[in-house]
C-alpha atoms as a printed R data frame, in Angstrom:
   type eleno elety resid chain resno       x       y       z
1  ATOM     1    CA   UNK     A     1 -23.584 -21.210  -5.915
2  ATOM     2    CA   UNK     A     2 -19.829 -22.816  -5.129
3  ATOM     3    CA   UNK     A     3 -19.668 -24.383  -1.876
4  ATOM     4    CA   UNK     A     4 -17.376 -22.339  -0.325
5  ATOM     5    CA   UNK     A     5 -19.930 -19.672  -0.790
6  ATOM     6    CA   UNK     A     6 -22.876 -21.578   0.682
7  ATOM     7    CA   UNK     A     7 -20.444 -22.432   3.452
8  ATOM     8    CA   UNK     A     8 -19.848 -18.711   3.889
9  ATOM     9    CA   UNK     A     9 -23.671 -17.723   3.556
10 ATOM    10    CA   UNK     A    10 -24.008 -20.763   6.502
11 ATOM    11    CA   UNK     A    11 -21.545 -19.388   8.722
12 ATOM    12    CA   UNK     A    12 -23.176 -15.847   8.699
13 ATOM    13    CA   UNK     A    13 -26.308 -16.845   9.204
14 ATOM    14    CA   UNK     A    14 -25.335 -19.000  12.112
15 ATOM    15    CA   UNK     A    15 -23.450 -15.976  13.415
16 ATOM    16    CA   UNK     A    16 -26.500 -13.996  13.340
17 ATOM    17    CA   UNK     A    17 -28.632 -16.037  14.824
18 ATOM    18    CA   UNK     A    18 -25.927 -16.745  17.772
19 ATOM    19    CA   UNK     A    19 -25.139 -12.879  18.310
20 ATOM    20    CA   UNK     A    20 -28.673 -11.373  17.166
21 ATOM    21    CA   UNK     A    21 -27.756  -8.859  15.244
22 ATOM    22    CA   UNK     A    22 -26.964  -8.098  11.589
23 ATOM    23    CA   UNK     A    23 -23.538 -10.058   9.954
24 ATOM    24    CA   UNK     A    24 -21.961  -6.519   8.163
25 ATOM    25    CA   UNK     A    25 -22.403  -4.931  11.562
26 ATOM    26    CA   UNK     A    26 -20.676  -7.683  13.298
27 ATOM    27    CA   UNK     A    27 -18.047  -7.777  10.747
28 ATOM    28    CA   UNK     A    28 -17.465  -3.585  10.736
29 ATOM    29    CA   UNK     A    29 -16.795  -4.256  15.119
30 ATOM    30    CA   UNK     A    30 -14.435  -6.350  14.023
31 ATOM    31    CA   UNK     A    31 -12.797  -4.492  11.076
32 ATOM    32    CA   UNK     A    32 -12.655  -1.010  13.350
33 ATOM    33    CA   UNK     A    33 -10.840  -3.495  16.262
34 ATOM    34    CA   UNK     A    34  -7.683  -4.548  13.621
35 ATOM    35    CA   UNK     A    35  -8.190  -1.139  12.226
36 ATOM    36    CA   UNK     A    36  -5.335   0.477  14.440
37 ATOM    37    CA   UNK     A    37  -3.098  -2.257  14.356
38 ATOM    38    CA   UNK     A    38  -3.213  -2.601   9.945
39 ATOM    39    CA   UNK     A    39  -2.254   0.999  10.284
40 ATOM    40    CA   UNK     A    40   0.644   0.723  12.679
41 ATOM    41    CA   UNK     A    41   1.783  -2.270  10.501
42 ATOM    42    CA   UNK     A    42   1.182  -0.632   7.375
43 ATOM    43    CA   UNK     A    43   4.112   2.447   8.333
44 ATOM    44    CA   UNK     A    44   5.994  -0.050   9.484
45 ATOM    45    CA   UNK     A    45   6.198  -1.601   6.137
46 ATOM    46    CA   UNK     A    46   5.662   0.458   3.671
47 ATOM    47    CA   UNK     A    47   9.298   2.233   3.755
48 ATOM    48    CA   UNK     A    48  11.056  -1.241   2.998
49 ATOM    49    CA   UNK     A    49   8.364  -2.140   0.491
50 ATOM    50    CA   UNK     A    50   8.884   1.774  -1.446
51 ATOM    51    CA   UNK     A    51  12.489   1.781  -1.384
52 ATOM    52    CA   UNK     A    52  13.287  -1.279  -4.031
53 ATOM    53    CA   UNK     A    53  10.459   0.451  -6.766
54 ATOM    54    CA   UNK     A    54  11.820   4.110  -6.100
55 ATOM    55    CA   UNK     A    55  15.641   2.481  -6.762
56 ATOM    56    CA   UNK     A    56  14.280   0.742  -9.623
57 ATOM    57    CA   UNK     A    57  12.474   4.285 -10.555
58 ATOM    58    CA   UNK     A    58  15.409   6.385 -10.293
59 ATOM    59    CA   UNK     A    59  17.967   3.624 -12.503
60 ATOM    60    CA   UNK     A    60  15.069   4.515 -15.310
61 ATOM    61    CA   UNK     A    61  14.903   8.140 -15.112
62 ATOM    62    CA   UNK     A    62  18.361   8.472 -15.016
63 ATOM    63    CA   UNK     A    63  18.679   6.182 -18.198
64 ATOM    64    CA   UNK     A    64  15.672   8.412 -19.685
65 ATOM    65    CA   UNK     A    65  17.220  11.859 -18.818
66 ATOM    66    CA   UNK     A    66  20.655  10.381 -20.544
67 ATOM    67    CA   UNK     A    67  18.463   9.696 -23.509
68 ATOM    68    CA   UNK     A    68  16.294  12.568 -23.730
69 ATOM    69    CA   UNK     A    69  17.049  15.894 -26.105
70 ATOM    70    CA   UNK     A    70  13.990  17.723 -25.665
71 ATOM    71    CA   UNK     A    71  14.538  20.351 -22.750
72 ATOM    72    CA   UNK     A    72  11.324  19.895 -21.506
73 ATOM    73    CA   UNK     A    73  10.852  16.549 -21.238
74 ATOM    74    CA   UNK     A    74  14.529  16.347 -19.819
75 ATOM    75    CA   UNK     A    75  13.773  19.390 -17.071
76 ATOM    76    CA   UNK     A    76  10.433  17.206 -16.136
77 ATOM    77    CA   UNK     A    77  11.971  13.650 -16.094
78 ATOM    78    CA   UNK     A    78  14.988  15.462 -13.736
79 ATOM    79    CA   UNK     A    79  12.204  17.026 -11.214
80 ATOM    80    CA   UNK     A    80  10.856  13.794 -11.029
81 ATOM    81    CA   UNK     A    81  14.353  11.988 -10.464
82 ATOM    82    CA   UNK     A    82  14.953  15.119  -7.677
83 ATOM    83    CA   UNK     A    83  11.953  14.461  -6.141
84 ATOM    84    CA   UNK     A    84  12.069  10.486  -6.095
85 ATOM    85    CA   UNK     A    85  15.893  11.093  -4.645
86 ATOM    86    CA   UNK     A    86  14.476  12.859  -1.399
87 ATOM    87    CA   UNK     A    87  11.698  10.551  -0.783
88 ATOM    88    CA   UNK     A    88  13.717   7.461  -1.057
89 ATOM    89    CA   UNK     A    89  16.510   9.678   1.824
90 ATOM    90    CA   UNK     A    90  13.243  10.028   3.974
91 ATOM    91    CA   UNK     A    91  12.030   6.439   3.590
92 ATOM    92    CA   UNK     A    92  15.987   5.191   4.397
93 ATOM    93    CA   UNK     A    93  15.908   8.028   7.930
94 ATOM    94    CA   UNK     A    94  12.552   5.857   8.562
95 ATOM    95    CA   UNK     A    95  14.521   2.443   7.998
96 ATOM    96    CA   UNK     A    96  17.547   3.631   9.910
97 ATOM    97    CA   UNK     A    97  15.791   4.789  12.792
């Protein structure tokens, strides 16, 4: 076993014995605390973090649907590029608000 892991295995066990009950449910308390505030920060990121792929998304389709000849593949690579195009006008609303 690495040391950091017997360090780890240490610490819980010394947790344990301090709080008396098991580790996993100590560490769940804890998780369910931060569990509001990850998903406050995670809307509050995830717009600026989408917007850069679903640019980088759309520059490919349209380069695809300039390529393509077969209609279908063309009519499904331009509902794709439609649908990209509104979600990345939400996710800017979001930004801009």
């Amino acid at each position: 076993m690495s040391d950091s892991a017997e360090r780890f295995l240490k610490s819980a066990k010394m947790i344990t014995r301090a709080w008396g009950r098991n580790f996993a449910e100590i560490a769940n308390e804890i998780i369910e605390r931060f569990r509001p505030i990850i998903s406050e920060l995670y809307k509050a990121m995830r717009a600026p973090i989408l917007i850069p792929q679903y640019e980088q998304e759309i520059q490919k389709l349209e380069q695809l649907i300039k390529y393509t000849k077969h209609s279908k593949k063309r009519q499904k690579h331009e509902r794709r590029l439609k649908w990209l195009q509104t979600e990345l006008a939400s996710l800017y609303e979001v930004v801009n608000k």
